[in-house]
Structure formats: structure tokens, C-alpha cells
N, C-alpha and C positions, 0 to 999 in steps of 0.2 A: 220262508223257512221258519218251524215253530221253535219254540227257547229248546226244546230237548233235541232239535236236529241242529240246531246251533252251537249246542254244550258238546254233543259227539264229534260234530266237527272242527270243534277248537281243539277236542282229547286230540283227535287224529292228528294236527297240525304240531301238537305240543310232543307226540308220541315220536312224529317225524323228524321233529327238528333233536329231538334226544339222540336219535337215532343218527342222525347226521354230525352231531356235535359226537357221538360216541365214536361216530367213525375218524371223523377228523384227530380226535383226540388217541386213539389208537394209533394211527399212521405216523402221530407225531413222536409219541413216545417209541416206538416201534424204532424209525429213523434215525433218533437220539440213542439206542440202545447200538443200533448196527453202527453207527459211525465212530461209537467209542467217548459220546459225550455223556450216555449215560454208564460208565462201564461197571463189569461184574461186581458184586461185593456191594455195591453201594445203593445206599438207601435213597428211595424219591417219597414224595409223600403225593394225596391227591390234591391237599391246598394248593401245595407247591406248583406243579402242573396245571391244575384251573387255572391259577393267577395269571401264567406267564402265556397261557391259551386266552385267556381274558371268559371263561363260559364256570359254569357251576359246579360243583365237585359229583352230580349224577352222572351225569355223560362220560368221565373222567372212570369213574366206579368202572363203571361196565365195560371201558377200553382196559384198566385194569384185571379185570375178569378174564377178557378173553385173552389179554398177555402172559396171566398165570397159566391159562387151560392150555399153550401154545409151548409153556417151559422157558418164558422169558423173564418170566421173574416169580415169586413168593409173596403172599399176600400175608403180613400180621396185624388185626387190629389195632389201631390205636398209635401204630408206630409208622405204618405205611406198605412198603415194598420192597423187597430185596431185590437189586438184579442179580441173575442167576449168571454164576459164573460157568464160562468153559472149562469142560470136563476133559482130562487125559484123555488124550489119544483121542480125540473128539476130531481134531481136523482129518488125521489120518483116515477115521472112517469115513469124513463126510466123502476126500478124494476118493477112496474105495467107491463109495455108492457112487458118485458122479462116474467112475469111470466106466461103471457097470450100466448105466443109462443110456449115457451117450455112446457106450457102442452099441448095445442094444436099437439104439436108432439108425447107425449106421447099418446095421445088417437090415435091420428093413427097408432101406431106400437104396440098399445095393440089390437088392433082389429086380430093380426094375433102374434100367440105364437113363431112361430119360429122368426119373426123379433125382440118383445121382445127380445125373448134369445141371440139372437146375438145382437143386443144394449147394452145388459147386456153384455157381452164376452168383447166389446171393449170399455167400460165406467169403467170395471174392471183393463183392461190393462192400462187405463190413470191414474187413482188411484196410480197402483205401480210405475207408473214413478214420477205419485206427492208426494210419500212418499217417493221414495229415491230423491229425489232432495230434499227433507224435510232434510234428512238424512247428505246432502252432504253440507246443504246449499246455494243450488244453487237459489238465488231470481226471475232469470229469465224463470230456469226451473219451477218453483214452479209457477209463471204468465200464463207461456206458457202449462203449464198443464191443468191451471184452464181454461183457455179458451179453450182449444181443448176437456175439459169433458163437459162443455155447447153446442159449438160450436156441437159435435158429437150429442147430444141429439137432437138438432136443423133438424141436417143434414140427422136422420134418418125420419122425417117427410115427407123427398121429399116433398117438397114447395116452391118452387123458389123463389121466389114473400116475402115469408115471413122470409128465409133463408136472402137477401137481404137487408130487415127492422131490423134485429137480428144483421148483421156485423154493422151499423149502431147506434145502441141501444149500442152495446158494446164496440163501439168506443167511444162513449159522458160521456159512464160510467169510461172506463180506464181513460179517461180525469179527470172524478172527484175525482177517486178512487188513481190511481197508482200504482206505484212498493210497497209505503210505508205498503199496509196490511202486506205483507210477510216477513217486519223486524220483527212483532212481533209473535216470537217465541209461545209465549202462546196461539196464534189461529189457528196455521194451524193445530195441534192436531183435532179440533172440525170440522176447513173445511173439512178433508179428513173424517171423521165422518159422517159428513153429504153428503158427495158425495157418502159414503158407504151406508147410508139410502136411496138416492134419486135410486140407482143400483137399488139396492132388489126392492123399490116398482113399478120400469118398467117392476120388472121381475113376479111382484105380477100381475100386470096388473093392478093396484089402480090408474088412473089417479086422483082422487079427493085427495086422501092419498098424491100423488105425489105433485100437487097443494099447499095445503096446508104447507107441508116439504121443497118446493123451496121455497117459499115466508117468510117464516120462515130463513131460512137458509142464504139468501140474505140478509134480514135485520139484521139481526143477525150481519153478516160481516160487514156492513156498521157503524152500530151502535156502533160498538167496534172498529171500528177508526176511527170514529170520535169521540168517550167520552176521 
């Protein structure tokens, strides 16, 4: 290899690892915004962020970039970053939209019994893993649950396009929502309940039933933590 196929390939190497430290460095600040440890209103800087990532303030930049382009946050020279706080009536629409998704999904996998059924088969299996992490305690299991019985509803629509707006919706909602529903004990009873209604009626073939029972069941959960 001569020094000019040598220098292109160290660019390339140096371009990559940017690129990878940009992404890591996004996901991180992303994570910290959803969980409430970065929350709205308040200021990060990119020093601040490199340091505690241990990488350079470029990589950082560009995860900042695409945070701003995304509405997670405000970029001001010199001073850093605002997190972007939620907006009135912000949760309301995200349940609006989600509930407008997921029956959208449902009505497409009621059109054919056997996709039903197997929707049904694997929304039951998420169920028992929500119940034993109910069991065990487990708060992350118990998140990670609730989002793979929606996400899975979603997923059987095959809808790319709308599958996409749905990671999106759910991300703004963890953002409002968090870990905190699943301290309290006295709701996931009713969650898993109504995850067990919403089963049955994909297997009913009730899109309007369904409708109805997710928008119910969502507010429901919101309602009761925030009272």
C-alpha cells in the first residue's frame, strides 16, 4: 500500500470510528433525556457529555445535531443545549396517534384468521413474561414487556412507514411516562388484564372492540400516575 492509499485509509478509519462514537454518543444522551436524567428545561453542555463518555467533543457535536433535528433538544452556541421540554396536551396526542396505529394493525391481521391467531400466540407469550417479572419484581422487565406487547401488535401490521412513527410515539411517551408506573404495585394487576382483553379481541377479529379497549386501557395507565 502507497503513503496516499495509506492516509485514505486511516481518513476512512478515523471517519468510522466518528461515526461510531457519534452514534454511541447519541443513544447515550437520547437514554438520559428518556429516563428523566436529562429533563426538560435544562442545560447539558458537549464538554460535559464528552468527559463523562471519556471521547472528544466532535462525535458529541454531531449526536447533538441530530438530537436538535429530532426536537430533543435546542442547540445555543457557546452555552450548549437546552432539553426541549414537553408540550401541552403532548401526551394526549401521542395516545391519540398510538391508538390510531395499533388498530390500524389490528384491522389488517383481522382480515386473515390465521395471522390473528398467531398475533394472539405471541402477545400471550409477552403477557407471561409480564407476569413473571410482575412476580420477580423486575421493573425493567415489566417496561420491556409492555413495550414488546405493543411494539408486537404494531409489527404485525407490516407497515413500515407507520411501524417507524410508532418507535417515535413511544419514545416521547417513555419520555413522559417512565420507569415510575411499574413501582406501583397496585396497577400492573389491571395492566396485564387488559393486555389479556386487548389478546382475545385480535383473536375475536373486533378491531372497533379493540379500539375502544386500547384507548381505554392507555388512559387508564396514564391517569393513575399521574393522580
Amino acid at each position: 500500500m502507497n503513503t496516499l492509499e495509506s492516509d485514505i485509509a486511516a481518513s476512512s478509519t478515523r471517519a468510522v470510528d466518528t461515526r461510531s462514537a457519534a452514534e454511541i454518543a447519541y443513544q447515550v444522551v437520547k437514554q438520559r433525556i428518556l429516563d428523566g436524567e436529562l429533563p426538560g428545561g435544562s442545560m447539558v453542555s458537549e464538554g460535559s457529555i464528552a468527559e463523562s463518555l471519556g471521547m472528544s467533543r466532535t462525535p458529541v457535536r454531531e449526536a447533538f445535531l441530530s438530537l436538535q433535528a429530532e426536537g430533543w433538544m435546542r442547540l445555543y452556541p457557546k452555552r450548549g443545549a437546552l432539553i426541549a421540554e414537553a408540550q401541552p396536551h403532548e401526551l394526549e396526542d401521542v395516545v391519540d396517534a398510538r391508538v390510531l396505529i395499533e388498530t390500524d394493525s389490528v384491522r389488517r391481521v383481522g382480515r386473515d384468521s390465521e395471522r390473528a391467531q398467531g398475533l394472539v400466540a405471541i402477545l400471550t407469550a409477552i403477557i407471561e413474561r409480564q407476569r413473571a417479572a410482575f412476580v420477580e419484581q423486575d421493573l425493567d422487565g415489566l417496561a420491556e414487556a409492555d413495550t414488546a406487547f405493543h411494539a408486537a401488535i404494531v409489527e404485525a401490521g407490516e407497515n413500515a412507514l407507520l411501524g417507524g412513527f410508532f418507535a417515535t410515539l413511544r419514545d416521547r411517551q417513555r419520555r413522559m411516562v417512565t420507569r415510575s408506573l411499574w413501582r406501583r404495585e397496585d396497577r400492573t394487576p389491571q395492566v396485564l388484564a387488559d393486555h389479556e382483553l386487548l389478546a382475545r379481541l385480535i383473536g375475536d377479529r373486533d378491531p372497533d372492540a379493540f379500539e375502544v379497549a386500547l384507548a381505554r386501557h392507555i388512559r387508564n395507565t396514564h391517569r393513575d400516575l399521574l393522580s
